[in-house]
C-alpha positions as CSV (number, residue, x, y, z in Angstrom):
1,X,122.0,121.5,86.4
2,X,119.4,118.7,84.9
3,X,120.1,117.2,81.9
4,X,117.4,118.2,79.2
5,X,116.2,115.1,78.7
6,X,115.7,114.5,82.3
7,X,113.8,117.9,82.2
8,X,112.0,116.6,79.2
9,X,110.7,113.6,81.5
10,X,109.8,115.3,84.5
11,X,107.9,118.0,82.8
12,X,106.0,115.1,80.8
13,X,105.6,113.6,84.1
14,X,104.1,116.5,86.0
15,X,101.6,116.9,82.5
16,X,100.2,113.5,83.2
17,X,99.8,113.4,86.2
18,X,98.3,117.0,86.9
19,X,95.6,115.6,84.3
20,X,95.0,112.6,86.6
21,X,94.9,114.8,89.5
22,X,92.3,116.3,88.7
23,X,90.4,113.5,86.8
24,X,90.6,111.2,89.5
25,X,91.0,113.6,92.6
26,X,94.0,111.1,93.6
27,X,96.6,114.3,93.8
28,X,98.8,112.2,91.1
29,X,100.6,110.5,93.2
30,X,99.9,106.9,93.1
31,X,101.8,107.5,89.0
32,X,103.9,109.9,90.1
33,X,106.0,107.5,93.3
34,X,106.8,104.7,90.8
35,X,108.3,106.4,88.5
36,X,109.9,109.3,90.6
37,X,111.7,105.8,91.9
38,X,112.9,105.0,88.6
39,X,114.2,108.6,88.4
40,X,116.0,108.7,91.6
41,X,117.6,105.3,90.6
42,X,118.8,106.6,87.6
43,X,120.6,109.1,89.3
44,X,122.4,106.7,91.5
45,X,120.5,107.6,94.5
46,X,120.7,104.0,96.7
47,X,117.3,102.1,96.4
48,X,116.0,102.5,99.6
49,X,116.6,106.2,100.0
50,X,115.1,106.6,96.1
51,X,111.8,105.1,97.0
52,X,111.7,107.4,100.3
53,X,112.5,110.7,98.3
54,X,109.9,109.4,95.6
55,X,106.7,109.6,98.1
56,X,107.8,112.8,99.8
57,X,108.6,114.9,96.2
58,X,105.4,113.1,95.0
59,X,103.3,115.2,98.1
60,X,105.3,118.3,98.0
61,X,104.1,118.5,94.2
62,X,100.5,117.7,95.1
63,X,100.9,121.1,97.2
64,X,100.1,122.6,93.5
65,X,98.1,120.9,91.9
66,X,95.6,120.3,94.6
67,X,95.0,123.7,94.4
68,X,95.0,124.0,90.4
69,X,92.4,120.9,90.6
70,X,89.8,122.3,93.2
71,X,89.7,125.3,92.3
72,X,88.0,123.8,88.6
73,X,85.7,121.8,90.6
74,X,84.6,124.4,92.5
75,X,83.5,126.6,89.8
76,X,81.3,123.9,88.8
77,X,80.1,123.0,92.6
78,X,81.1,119.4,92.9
79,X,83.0,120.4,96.2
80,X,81.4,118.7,99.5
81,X,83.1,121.9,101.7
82,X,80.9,120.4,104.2
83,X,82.9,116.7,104.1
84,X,86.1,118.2,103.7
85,X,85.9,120.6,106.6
86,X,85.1,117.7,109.1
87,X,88.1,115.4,107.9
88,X,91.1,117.9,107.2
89,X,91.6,118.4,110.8
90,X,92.2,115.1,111.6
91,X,93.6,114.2,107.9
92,X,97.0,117.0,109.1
93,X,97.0,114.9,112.9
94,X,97.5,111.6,110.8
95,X,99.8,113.0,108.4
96,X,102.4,114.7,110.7
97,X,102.6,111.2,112.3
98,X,103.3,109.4,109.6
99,X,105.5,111.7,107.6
100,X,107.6,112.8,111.2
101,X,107.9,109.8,113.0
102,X,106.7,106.3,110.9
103,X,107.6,107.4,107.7
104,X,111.7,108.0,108.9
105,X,112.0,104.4,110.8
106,X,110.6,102.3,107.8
107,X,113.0,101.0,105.1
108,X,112.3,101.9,101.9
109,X,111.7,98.3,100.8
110,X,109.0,98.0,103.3
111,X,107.2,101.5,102.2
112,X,107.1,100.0,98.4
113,X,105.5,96.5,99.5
114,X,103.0,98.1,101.8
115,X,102.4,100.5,99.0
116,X,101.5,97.7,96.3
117,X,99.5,95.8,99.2
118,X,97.2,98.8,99.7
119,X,96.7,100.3,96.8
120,X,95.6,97.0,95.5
121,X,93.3,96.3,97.9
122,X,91.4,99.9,96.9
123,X,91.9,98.6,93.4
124,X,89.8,95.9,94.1
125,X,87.3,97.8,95.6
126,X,86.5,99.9,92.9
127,X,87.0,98.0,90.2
128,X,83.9,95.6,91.7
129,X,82.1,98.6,91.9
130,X,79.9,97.4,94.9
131,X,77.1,99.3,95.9
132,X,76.7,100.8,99.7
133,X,73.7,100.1,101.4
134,X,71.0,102.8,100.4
135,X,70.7,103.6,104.4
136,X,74.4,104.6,105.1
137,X,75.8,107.9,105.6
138,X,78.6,109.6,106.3
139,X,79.4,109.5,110.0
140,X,79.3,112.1,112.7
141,X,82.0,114.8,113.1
142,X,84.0,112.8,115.6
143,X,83.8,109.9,112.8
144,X,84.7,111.8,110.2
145,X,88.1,113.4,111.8
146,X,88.8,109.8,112.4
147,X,88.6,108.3,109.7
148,X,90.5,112.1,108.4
149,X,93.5,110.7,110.6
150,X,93.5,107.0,108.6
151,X,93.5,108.7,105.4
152,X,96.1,111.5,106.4
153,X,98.9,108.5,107.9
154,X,98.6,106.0,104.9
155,X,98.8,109.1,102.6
156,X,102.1,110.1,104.5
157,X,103.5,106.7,103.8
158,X,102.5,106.6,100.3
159,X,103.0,109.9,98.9
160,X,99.8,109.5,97.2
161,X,96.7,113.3,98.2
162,X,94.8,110.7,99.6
163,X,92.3,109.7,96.9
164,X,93.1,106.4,97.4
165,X,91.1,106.2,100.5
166,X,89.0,109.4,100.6
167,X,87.4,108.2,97.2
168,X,86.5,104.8,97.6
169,X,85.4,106.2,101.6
170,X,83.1,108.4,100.5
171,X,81.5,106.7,97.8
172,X,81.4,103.7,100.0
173,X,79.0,106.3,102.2
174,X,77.0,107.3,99.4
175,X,78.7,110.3,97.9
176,X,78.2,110.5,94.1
177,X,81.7,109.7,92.4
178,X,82.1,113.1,91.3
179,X,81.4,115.0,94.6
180,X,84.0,112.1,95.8
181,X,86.2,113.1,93.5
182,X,85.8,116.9,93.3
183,X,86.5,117.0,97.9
184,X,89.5,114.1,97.8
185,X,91.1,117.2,95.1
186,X,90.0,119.4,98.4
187,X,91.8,117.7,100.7
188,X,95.0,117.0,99.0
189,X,96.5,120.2,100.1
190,X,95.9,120.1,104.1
191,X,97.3,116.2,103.6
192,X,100.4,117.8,101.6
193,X,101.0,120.2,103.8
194,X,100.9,118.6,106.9
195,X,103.1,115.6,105.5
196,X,105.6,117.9,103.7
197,X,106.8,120.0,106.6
198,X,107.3,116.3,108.1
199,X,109.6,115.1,105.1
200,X,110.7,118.0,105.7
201,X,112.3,117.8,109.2
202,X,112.5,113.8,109.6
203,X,115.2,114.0,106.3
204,X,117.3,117.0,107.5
205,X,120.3,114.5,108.6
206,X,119.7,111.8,105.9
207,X,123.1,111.1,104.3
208,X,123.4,110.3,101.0
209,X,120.6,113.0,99.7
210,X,121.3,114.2,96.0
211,X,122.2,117.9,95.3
212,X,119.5,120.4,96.2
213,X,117.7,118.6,98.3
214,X,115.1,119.4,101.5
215,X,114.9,117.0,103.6
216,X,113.7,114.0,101.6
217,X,112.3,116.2,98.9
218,X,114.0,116.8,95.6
219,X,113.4,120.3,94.7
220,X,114.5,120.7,91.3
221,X,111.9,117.2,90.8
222,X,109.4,119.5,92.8
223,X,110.0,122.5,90.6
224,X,109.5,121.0,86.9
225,X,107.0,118.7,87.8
226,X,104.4,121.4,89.6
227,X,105.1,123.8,87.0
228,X,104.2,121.4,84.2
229,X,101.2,119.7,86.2
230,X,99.4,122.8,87.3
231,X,98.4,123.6,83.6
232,X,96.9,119.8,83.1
233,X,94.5,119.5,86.5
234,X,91.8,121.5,85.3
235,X,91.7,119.7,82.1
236,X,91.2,116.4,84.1
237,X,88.5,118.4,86.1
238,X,86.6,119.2,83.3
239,X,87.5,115.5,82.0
240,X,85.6,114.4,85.4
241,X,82.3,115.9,84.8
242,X,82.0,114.4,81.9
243,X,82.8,110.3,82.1
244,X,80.1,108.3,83.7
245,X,80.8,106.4,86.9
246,X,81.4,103.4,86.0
247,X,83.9,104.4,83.7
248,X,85.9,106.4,86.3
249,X,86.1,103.8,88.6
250,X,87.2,101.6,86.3
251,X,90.0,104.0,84.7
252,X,90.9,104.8,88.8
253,X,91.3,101.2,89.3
254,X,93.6,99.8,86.2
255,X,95.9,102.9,86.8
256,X,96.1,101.4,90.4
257,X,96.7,98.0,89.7
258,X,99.9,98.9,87.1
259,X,101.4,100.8,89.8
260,X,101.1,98.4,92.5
261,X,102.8,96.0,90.2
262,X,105.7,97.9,89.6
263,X,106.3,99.0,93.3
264,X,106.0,95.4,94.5
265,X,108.5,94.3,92.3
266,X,110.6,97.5,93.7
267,X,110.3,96.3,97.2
268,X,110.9,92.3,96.4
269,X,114.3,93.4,94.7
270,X,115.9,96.0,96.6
């Protein structure tokens, strides 16, 4: 059994970041890992192990909201079905490799650094804001399940629906922000999916896993958060449609810089 108050913080938790889910279209993830660390440290789970079990609860829960998420941009046609058709299929090939094979032979100190690094860099990215050449596109189909296949592997290793990447991608192609965001909410579930049945099998003969767990998912973590975080996406939705751009890139970006503090310092001390 949970202790309440542990409940109480989960289930605040899964609120928050089921709003940013579907406010940012980043499948709540990148908030979600850091402190799902914390969590699992606080429940004496060793460090490394804590940090692993932190991405892979983090995607299992974006299984939910994902669909809680898209399904209020859809009503309001901000979806590119188009754009997310082309990358999911390579977005679950990139995926299964990271989350069966990569994501099992990195230490957790590693995942946490690389982490930070990354998520900084997209940071960056958007919080400059620069604009894309008023000529550039999207690439062809075979471009598009390729660059599905980057996004799908660095979401396996960072627990994170993808956003991340997909976002700054597609604006970086000339996709208005909210379509961006509205199809990154899309594709969180085939890049859940695909990395949570790798979790899945890649932790079965992990020792040290705490009670009740699936591979390197925590379930009763899985359980309180979704429940809690499929009520809050399609507020952030609705949130989405209504900020300018500038200020959702600029929200997207300080959330991402925090984070990336925190799980650097993670990786430097473990």
């Amino acid at each position: 059994m949970l202790d309440p108050l542990l409940i109480v913080e989960l289930g605040v938790l899964g609120l928050v970041t089921g709003f940013l889910a579907g406010l940012l279209g980043i499948g709540g993830g990148m908030l979600m890992v850091p402190f799902m660390t914390y969590i699992l440290g606080t429940q004496q789970v060793a460090p490394d192990l804590a940090v692993k079990m932190a991405i892979a609860t983090s995607m299992a829960t974006i299984v939910f909201t994902s669909i809680s998420s898209v399904r209020a941009h859809h009503r309001r046609g901000a979806v590119r079905w188009d754009i997310v058709q082309r990358l999911a299929p390579g977005i679950v090939l990139g995926g299964l490799g990271a989350s069966l094979g990569v994501f099992a032979l990195l230490k957790g100190a590693f995942l946490a650094i690389f982490f930070a690094l990354f998520v900084s860099f997209s940071a960056t990215q958007m919080f400059l804001d620069k604009k894309p050449a008023p000529t550039r596109h999207l690439p062809g189909a075979a471009g598009q399940v390729a660059a599905g296949g980057v996004i799908g592997f660095l979401s396996g290793l960072v627990g994170a629906g993808g956003g991340f990447v997909s976002v700054p991608f597609m604006s970086w192609c000339n996709v208005p922000i909210h379509n961006a965001v509205a199809s990154s909410a899309a594709l969180g579930f085939p890049i859940a999916l695909a990395n949570v049945l790798g979790y899945v099998i890649s932790g079965q003969h992990i020792s040290g896993l705490p009670a009740a767990s699936l591979g390197y998912i925590w379930l009763p973590a899985l359980a309180v958060i979704a429940a809690c975080s499929v009520f809050t996406a399609p507020l952030g939705a609705k949130a989405a449609h209504k900020l300018p751009v500038r200020q959702l890139k600029r929200v997207f970006a300080s959330l991402l810089f925090a984070l990336a503090a925190y799980m650097f310092y993670k990786g430097v001390v473990q």
